[in-house]
N, CA, C and O atoms as a MOPAC input file, in Angstrom:
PM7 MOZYME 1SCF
protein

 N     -9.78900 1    -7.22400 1     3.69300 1
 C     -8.67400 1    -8.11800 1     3.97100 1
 C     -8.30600 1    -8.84500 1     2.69000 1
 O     -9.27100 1    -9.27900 1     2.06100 1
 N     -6.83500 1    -9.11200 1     2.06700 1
 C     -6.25200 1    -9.63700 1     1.35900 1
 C     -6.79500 1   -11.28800 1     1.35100 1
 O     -7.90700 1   -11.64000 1     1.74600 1
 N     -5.78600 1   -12.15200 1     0.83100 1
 C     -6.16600 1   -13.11900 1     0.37200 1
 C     -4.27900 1   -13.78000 1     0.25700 1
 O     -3.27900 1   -13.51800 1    -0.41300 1
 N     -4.71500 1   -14.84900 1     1.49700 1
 C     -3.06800 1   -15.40800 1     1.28600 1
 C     -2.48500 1   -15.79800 1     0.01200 1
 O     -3.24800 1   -15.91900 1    -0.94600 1
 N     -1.35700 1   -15.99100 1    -0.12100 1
 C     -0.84900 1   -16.62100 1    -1.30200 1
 C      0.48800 1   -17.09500 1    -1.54200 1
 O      1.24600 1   -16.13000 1    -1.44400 1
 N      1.03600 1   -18.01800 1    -1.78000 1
 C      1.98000 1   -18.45200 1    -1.66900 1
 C      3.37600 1   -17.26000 1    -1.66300 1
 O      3.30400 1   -16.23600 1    -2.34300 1
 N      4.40200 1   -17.52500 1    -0.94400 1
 C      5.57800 1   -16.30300 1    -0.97900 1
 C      6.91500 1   -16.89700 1    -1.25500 1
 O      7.37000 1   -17.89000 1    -0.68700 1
 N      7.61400 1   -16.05800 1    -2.36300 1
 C      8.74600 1   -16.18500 1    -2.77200 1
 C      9.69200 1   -16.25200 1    -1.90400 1
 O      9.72700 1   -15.21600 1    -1.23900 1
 N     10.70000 1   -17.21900 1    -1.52500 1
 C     11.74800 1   -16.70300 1    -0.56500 1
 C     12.29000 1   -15.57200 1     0.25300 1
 O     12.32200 1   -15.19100 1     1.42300 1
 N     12.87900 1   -15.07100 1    -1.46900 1
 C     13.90900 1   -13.86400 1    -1.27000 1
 C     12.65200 1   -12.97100 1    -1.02500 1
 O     13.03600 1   -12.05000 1    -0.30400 1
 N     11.78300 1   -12.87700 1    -1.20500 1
 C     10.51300 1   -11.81100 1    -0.74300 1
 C      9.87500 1   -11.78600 1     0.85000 1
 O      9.59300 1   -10.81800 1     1.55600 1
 N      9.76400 1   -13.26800 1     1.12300 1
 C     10.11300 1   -13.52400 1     2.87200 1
 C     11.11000 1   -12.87000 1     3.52500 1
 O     11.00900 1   -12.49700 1     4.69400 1
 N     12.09200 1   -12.70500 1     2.82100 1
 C     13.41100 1   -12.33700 1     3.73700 1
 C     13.24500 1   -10.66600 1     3.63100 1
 O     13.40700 1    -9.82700 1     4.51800 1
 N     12.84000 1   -10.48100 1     2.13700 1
 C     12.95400 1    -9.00300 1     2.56700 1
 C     11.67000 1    -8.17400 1     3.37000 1
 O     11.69300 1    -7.01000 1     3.76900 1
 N     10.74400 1    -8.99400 1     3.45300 1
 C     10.11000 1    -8.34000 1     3.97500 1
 C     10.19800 1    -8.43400 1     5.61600 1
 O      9.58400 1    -7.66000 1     6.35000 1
 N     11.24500 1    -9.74000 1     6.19100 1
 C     11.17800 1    -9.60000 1     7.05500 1
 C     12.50300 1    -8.89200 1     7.67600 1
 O     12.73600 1    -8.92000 1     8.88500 1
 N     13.28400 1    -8.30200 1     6.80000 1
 C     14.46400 1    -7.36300 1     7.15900 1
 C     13.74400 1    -5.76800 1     7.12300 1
 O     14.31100 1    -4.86700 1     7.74200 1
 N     12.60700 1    -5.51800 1     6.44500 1
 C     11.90300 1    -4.52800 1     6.65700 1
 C     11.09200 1    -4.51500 1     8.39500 1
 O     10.95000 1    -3.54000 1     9.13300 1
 N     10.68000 1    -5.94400 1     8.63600 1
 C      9.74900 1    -5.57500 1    10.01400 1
 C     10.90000 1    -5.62800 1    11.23400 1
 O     10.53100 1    -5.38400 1    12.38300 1
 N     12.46500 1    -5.98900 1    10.92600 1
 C     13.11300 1    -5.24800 1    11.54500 1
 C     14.40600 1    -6.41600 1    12.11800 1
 O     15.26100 1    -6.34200 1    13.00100 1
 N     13.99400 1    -7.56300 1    11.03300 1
 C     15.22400 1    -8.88300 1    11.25000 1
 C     16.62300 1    -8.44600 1    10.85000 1
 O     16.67700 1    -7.31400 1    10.36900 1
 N     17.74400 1    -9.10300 1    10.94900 1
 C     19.15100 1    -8.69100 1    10.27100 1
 C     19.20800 1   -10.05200 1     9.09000 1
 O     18.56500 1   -11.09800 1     9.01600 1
 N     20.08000 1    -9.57600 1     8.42100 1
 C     20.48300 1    -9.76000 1     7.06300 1
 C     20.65500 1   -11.44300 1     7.38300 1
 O     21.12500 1   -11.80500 1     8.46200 1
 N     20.21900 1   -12.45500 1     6.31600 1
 C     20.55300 1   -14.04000 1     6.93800 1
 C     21.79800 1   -14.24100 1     6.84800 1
 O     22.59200 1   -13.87900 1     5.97900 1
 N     21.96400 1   -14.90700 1     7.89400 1
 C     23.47000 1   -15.99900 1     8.05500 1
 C     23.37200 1   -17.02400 1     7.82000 1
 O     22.30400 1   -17.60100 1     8.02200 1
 N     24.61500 1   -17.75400 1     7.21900 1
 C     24.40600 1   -19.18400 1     6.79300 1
 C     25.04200 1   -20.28200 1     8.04500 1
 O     26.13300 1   -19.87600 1     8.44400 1
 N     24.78100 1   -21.01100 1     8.43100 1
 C     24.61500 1   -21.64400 1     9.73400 1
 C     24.69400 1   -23.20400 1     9.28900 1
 O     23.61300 1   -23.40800 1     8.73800 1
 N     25.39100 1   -24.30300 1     9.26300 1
 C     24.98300 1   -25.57400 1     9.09900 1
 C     24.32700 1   -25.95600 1     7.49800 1
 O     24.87700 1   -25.74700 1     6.41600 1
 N     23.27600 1   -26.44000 1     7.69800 1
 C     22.66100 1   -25.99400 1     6.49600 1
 C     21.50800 1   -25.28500 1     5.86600 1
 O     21.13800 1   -25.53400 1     4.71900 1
 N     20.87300 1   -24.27300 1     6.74700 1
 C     19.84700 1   -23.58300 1     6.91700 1
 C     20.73600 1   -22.27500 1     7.33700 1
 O     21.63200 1   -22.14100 1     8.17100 1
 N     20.10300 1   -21.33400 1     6.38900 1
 C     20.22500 1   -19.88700 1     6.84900 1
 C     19.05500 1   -19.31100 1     8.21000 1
 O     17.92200 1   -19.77200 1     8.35000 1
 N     19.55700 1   -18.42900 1     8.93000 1
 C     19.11100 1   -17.58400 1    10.04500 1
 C     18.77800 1   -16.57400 1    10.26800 1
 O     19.72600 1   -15.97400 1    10.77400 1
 N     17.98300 1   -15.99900 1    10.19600 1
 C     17.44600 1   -14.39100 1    10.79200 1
 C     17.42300 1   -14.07100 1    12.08100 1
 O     16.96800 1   -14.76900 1    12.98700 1
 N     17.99600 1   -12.83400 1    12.18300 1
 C     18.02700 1   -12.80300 1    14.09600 1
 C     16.79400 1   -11.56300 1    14.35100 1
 O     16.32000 1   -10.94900 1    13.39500 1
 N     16.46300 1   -11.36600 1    15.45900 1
 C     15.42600 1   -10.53000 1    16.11200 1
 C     15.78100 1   -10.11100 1    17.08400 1
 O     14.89400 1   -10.31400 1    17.91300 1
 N     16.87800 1    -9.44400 1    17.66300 1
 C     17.02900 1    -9.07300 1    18.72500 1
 C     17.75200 1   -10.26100 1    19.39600 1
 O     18.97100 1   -10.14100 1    19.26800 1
 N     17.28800 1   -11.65200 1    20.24200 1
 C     17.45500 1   -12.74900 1    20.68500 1
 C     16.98800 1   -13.79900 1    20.28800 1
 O     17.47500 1   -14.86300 1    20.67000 1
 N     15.93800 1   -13.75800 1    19.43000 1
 C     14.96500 1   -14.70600 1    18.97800 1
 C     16.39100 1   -15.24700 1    17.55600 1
 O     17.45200 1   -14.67300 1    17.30600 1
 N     15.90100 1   -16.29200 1    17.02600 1
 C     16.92400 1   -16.64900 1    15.75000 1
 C     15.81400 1   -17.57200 1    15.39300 1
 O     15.30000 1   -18.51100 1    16.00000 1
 N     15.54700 1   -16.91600 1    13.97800 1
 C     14.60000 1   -17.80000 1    13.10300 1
 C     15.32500 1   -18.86800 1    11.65000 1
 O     15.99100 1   -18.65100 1    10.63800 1
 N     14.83600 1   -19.79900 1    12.18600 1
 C     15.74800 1   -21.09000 1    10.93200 1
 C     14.71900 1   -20.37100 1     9.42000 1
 O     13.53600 1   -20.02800 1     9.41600 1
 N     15.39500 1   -20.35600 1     8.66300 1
 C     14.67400 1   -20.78600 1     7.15900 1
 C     14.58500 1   -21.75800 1     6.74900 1
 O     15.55700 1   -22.50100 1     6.88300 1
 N     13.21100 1   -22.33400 1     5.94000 1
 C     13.56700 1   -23.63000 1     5.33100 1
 C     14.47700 1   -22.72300 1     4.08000 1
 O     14.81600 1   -21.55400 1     3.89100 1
 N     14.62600 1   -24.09700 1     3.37000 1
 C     15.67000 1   -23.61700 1     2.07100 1
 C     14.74600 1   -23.80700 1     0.74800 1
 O     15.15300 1   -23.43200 1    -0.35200 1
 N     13.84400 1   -24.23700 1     0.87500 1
 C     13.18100 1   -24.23000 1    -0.67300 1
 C     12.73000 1   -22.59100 1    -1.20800 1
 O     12.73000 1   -21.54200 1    -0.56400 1
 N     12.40100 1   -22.83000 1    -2.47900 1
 C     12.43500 1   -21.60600 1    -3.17300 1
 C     11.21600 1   -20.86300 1    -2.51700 1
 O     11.28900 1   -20.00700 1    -1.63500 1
 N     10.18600 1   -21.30800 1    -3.06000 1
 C      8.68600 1   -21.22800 1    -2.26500 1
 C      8.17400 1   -21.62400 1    -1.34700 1
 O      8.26800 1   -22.82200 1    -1.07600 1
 N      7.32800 1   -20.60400 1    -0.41200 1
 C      6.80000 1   -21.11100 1     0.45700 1
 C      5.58400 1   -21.05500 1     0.55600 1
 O      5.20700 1   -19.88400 1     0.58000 1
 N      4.21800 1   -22.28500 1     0.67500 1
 C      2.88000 1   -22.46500 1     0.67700 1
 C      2.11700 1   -21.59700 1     1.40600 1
 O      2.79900 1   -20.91200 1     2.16800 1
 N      1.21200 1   -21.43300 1     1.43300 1
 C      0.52300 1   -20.90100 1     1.79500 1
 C      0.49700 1   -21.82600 1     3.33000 1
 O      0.61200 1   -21.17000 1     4.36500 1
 N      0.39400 1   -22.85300 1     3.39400 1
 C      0.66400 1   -23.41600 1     4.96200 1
 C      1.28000 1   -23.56000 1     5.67800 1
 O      0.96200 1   -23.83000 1     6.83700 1
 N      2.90900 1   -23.37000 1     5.04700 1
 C      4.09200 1   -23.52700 1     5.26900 1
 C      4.72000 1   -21.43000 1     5.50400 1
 O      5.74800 1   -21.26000 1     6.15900 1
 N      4.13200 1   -20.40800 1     5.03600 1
 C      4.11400 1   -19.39300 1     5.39000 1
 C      3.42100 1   -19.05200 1     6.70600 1
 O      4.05600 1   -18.54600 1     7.63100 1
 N      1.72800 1   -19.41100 1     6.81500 1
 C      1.56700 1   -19.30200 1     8.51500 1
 C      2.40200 1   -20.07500 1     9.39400 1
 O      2.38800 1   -19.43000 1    10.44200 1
 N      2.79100 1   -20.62400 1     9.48400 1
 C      3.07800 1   -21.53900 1    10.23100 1
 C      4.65100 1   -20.50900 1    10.94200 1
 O      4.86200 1   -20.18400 1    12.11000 1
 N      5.36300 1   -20.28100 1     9.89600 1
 C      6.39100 1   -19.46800 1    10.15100 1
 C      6.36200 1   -18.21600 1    10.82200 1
 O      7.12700 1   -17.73300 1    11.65700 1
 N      5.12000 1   -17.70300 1    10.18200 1
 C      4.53400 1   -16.09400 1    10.68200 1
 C      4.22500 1   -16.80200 1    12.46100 1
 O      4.85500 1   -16.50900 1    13.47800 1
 N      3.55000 1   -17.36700 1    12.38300 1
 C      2.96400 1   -18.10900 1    13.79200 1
 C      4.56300 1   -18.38500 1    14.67700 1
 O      4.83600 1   -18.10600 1    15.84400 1
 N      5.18000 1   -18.84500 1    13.91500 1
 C      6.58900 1   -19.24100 1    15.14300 1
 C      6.82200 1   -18.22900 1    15.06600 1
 O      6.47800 1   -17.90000 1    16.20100 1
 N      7.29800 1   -16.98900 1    14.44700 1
 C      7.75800 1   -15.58500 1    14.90400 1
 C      6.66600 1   -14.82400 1    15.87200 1
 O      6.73900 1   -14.55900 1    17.07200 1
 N      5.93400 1   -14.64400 1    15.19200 1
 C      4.70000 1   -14.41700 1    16.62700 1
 C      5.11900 1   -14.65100 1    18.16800 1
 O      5.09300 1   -13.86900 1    19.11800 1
 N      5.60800 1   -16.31600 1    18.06100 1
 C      5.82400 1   -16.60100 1    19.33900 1
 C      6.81200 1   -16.59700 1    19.83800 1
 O      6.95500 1   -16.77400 1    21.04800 1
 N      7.81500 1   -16.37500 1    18.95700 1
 C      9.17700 1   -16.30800 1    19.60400 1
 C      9.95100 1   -14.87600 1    19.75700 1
 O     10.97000 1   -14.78100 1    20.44100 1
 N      9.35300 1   -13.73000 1    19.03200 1
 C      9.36600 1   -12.31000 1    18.99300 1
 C      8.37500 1   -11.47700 1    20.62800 1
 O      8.70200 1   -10.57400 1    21.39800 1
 N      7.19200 1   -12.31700 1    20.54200 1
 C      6.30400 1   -11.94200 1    21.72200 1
 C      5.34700 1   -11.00600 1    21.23600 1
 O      4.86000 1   -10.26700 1    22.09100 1
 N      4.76300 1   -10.79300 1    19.42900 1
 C      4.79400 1    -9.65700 1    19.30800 1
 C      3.90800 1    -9.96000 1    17.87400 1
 O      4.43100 1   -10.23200 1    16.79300 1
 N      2.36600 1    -9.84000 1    18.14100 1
 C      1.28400 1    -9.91900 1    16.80900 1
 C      2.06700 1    -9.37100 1    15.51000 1
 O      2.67700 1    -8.31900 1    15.32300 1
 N      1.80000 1   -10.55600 1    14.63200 1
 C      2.14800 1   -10.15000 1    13.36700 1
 C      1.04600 1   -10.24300 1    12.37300 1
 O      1.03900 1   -11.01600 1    11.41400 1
 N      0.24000 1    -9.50600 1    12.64000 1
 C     -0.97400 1   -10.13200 1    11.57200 1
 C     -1.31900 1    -9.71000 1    10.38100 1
 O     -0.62100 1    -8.72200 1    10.15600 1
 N     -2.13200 1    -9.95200 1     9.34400 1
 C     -2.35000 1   -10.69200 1     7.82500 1
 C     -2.11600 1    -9.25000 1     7.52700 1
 O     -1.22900 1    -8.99400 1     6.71300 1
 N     -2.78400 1    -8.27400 1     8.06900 1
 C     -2.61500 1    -6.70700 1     7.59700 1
 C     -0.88400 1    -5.87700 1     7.54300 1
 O     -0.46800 1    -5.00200 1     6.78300 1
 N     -0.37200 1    -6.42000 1     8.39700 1
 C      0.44900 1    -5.83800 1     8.62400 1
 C      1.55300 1    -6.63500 1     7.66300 1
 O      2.24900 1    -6.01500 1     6.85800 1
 N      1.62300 1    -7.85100 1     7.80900 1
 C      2.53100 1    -8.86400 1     6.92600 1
 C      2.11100 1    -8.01700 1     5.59700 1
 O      3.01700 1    -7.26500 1     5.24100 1
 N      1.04300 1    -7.97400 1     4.85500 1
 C      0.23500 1    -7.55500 1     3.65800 1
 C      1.58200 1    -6.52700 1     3.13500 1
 O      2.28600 1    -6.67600 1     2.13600 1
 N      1.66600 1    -5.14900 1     4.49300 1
 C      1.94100 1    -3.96900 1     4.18300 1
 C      3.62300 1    -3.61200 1     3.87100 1
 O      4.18400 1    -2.87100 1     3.06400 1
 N      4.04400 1    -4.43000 1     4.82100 1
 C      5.42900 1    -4.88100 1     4.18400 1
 C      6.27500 1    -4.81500 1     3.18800 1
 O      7.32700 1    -5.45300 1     3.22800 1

């Protein structure tokens, strides 16, 4: 098993247009990823922590219905 580490934005996004999100929309003042029905907010900073990345993986988890775990995020 890998070893978390902080993640670049634009590297969040693409990896999560790879596990199968659409392209972000800009919305208010936070951009959006959709999932089918689910709609995930982005924060807007450049980087995201290592605490501030689970946390996100964890709300998609729960709002997708659908394990996303460290291996699979990794492979992305």
């Amino acid at each position: 098993m890998g070893k978390w580490c902080p993640c670049k934005r634009r590297d969040f996004i693409r990896k999560l247009k790879k596990f199968g999100f659409d392209a972000p929309e800009l919305g208010g003042n936070h951009h959006y990823m959709r999932y089918g029905t689910y709609t995930l907010t982005l924060p807007s900073n450049e980087e995201y922590s290592i605490a501030q990345l689970k946390m996100l993986l964890k709300e998609i988890e729960d709002g997708i219905d659908m394990k996303l775990s460290f291996d699979v995020w990794g492979k992305l």
